[in-house]
C-alpha positions in Angstrom: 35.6 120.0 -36.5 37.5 120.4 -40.1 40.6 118.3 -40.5 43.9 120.0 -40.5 45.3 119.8 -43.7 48.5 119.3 -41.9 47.4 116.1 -40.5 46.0 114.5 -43.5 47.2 110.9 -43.9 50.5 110.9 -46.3 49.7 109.7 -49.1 45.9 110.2 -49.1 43.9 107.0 -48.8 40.3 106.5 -48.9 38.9 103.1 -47.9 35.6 102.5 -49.7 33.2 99.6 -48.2 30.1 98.7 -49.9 27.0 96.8 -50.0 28.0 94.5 -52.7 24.7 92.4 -52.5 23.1 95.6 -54.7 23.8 96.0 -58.3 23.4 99.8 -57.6 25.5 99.5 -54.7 28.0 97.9 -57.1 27.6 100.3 -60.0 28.3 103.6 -57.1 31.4 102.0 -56.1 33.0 101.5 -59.2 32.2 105.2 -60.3 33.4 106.7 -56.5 36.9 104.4 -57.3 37.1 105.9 -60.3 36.7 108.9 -59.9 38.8 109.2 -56.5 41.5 107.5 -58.7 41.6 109.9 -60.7 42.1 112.8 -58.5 44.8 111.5 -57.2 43.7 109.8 -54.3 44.7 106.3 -53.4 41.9 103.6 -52.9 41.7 100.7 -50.6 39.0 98.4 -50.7 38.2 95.2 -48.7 38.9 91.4 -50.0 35.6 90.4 -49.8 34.4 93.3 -51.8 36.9 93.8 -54.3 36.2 90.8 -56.8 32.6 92.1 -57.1 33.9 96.2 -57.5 36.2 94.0 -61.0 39.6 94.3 -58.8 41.8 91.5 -58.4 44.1 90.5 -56.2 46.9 91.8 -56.4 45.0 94.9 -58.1 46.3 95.7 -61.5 46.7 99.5 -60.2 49.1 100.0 -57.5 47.1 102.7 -56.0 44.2 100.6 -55.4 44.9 98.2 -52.5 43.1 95.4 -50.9 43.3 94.7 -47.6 41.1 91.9 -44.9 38.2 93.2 -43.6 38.9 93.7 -39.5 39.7 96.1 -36.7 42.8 97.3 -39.2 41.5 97.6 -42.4 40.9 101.5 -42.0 44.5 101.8 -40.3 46.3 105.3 -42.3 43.3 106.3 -44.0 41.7 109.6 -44.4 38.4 108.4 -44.3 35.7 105.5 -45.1 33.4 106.3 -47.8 30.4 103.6 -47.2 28.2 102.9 -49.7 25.0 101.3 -48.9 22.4 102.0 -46.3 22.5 102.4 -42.5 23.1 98.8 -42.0 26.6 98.9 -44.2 27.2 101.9 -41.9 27.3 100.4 -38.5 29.9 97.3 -40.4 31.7 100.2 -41.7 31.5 101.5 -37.9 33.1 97.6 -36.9 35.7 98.4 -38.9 36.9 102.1 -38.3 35.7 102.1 -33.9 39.5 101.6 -33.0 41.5 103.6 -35.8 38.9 106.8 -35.5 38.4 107.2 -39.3 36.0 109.2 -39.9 32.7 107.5 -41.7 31.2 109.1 -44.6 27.7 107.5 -45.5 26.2 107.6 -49.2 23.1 106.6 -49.2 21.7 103.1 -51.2 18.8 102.3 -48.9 16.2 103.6 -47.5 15.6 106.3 -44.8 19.8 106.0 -44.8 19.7 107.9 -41.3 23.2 107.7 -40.9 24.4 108.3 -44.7 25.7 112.4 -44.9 24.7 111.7 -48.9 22.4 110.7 -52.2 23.8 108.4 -54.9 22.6 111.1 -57.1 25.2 112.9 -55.5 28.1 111.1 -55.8 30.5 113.7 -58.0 29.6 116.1 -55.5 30.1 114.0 -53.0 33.6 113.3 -54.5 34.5 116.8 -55.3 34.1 117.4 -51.7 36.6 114.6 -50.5 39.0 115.4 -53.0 38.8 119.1 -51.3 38.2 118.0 -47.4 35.6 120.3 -47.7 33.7 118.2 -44.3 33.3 118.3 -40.9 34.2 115.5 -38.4 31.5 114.6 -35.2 31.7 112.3 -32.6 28.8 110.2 -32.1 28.2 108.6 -28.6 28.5 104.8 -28.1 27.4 102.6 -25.7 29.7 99.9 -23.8 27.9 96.8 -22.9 29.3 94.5 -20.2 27.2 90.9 -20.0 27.8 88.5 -16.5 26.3 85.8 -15.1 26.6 84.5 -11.4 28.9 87.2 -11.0 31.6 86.3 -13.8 32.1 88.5 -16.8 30.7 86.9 -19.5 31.0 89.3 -23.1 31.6 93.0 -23.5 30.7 94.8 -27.1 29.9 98.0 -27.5 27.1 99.2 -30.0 26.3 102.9 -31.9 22.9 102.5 -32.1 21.6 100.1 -29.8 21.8 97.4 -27.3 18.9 95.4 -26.8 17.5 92.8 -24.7 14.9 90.6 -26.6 13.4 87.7 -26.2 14.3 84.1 -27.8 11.3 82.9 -28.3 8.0 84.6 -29.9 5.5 82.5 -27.6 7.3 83.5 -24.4 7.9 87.1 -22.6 11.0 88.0 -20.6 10.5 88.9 -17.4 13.2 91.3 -16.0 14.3 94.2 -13.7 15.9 97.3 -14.8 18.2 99.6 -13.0 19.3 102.8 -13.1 22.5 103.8 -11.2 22.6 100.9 -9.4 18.8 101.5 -7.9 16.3 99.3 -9.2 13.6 100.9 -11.2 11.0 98.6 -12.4 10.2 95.4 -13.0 9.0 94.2 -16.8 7.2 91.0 -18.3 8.0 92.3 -22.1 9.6 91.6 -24.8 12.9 93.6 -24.7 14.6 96.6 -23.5 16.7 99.3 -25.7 19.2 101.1 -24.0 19.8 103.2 -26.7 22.2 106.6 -27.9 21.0 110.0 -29.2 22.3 108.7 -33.1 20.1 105.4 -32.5 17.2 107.0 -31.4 16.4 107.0 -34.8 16.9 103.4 -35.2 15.1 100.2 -33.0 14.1 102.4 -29.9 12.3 105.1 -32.3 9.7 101.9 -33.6 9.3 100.5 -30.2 8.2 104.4 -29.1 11.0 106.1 -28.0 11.6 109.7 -28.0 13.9 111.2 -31.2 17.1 112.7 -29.1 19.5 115.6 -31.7 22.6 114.2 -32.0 24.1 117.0 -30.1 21.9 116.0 -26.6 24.4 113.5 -24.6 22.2 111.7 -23.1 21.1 107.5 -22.7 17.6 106.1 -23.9 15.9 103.7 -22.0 13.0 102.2 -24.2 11.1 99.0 -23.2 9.9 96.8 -25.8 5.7 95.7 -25.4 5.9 95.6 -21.5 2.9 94.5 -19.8 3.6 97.2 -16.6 1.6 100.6 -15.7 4.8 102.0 -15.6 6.8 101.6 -19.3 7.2 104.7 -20.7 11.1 105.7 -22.9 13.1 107.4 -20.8 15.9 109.8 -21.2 19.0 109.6 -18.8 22.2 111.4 -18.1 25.0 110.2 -20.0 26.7 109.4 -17.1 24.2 107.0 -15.9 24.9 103.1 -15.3 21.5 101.2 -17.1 21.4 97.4 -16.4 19.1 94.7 -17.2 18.7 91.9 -15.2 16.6 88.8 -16.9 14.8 87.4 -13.7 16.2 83.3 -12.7 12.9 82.1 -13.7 12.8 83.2 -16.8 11.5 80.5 -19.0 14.0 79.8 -22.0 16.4 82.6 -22.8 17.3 86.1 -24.2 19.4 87.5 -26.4 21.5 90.6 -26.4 21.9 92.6 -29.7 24.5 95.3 -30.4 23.0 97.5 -33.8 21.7 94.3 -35.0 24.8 92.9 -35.3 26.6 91.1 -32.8 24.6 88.5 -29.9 25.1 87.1 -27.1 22.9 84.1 -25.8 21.6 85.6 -22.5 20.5 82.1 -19.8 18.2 83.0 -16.9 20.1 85.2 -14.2 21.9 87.2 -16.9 22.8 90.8 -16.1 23.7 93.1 -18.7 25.2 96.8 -18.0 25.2 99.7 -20.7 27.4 102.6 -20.0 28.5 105.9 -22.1 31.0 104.1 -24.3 34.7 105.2 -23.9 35.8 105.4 -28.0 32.8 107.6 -29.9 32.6 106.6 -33.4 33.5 109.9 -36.0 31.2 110.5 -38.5 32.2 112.8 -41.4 29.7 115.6 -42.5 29.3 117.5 -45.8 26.5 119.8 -44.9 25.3 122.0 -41.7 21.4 121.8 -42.0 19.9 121.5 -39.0 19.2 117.8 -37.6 15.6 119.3 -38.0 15.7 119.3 -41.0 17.4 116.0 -42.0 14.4 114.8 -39.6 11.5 116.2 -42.5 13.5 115.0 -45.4 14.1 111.1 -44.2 10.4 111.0 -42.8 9.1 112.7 -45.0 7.5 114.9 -42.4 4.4 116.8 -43.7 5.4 120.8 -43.1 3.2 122.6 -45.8 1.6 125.7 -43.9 5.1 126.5 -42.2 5.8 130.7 -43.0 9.0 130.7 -41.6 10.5 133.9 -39.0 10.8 136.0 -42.6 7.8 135.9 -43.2 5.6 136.3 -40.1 8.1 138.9 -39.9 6.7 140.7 -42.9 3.0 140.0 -41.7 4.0 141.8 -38.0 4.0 138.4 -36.1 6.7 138.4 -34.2 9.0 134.9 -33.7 8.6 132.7 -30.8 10.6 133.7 -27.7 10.6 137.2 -28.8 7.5 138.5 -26.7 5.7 140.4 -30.0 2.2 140.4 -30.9 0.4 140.8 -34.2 0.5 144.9 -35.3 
């Protein structure tokens, strides 16, 4: 979806968020102010951030303004330019999941799975913000409701992930797992990702799990080291309720992780539910390659030998699907 012009924020604001533990990170965000500055654009930046980015508080320009970091910071702006890798993505994610600002990732890590952009390509990068020359995508969440003896206990909500993992190295958890309210199977592991299509990428993809396009709505069920027959990654509707149940005599506890970012101690007898989340998170998108090929390029998947449909073409081989034979 292309933003309507029409119903572009008044005056234009971008917020920028960055990873100011990196010089680079740092260095990028100065330039991306700078140069958004001086197209016109107004700039706000977090209060945390903005002493390390040389901005004061109040900020000497009156087009650059600095505002808390939380659930409003990205209220009336166009968009979140987030520089840094996927990890400064998913904060960015914190701060944006309410308003419905779109995120647009530059990438200062290192697969940067999320990031639509290079560093190198920052005055591109620019150029095409300055233009709205993107695309906005929702990405699927996850809700995440935690109870125990039948009271609520927390409820987060996660882009990548939620996982159930163990506290302690020396001891497994042993829980059940359902599926629509039917019990599936039961685990001695040492966690369980209920995952989307974006974080298939992420946690569940390095504990095995199946890569899911974007596009696919669907929920990923990924268990984590289980000693069972039974504990493959599976792929669900999108409708489906997934729930965890950590077993009452479980020795010690769990923990529940949302993208790595927010816990919640889980005691013995904890149930946790994942559902389809009901606000997606809007992800801004400079380019329309196919997820295919974002998939070779932050990989670094080996694909020398491909000819392409042109060319089997030209040697009489006719593309797949198409029911040809070689001439």
């Amino acid at each position: 979806m292309t933003p309507d012009p029409e119903q572009r924020p008044t005056p234009r604001t971008i917020l920028v968020v960055t990873h100011t533990g990196r010089a680079n990170a740092v260095d990028v965000a100065r330039k991306a102010v700078h140069r958004l500055r001086a197209s016109d654009l107004r700039v706000r930046l977090l209060a945390d951030e903005a002493p390390d980015l040389g901005v004061g508080h109040p900020p000497l320009d009156p087009d650059v303004e600095v505002v808390p970091a939380g659930p409003e910071a990205a209220d009336g702006c166009e968009l979140v330019m987030v520089l840094g890798g996927d990890g400064t993505l998913l904060r960015g994610a914190e701060l944006v999941r309410e308003s419905g600002t779109p995120l647009l990732g530059v990438n200062l890590g290192h697969v940067g799975f999320l990031a639509e952009a290079e560093h190198e390509d920052l005055d591109v990068t620019v150029d095409n913000v300055v233009a709205c020359a993107y695309d906005v995508e929702e990405r699927l969440t996850v809700d995440v409701a935690v109870s125990h003896d039948g009271e609520l206990v927390s409820e987060m909500w996660a882009l990548n992930e939620a996982s159930v993992e163990k506290a302690a190295r020396e001891r497994m958890l042993e829980v059940v797992v359902e599926v629509d309210g039917r019990p599936l199977s039961r685990w001695g592991c040492d966690g369980v990702v209920c995952a989307t299509p974006t974080g298939s990428t992420a946690y569940a993809f390095s504990a095995g799990g199946p890569v899911v396009w974007p596009e696919v709505e669907a929920l990923l069920l990924v268990p984590i080291s289980a000693h069972a027959l039974f504990a493959r990654a599976m792929v669900v509707s999108p409708r489906s309720v997934l729930a965890v149940e950590v077993l009452a005599h479980t020795a010690g506890v769990g923990v529940l992780w949302c993208d790595g970012r927010r816990s919640v101690e889980l005691p013995p007898g904890a149930r946790i539910e994942v559902r389809r989340g009901a606000t997606p998170v809007r992800l801004a998108r400079l380019h329309r390659a196919p997820f295919t090929d974002r998939l070779v390029a932050k990989f670094d998947l080996p694909i020398h030998g491909w000819r392409g449909v042109a060319e089997r073409r030209r040697s009489g081989i006719a593309g797949p699907g198409r029911g040809g034979a070689r001439a």
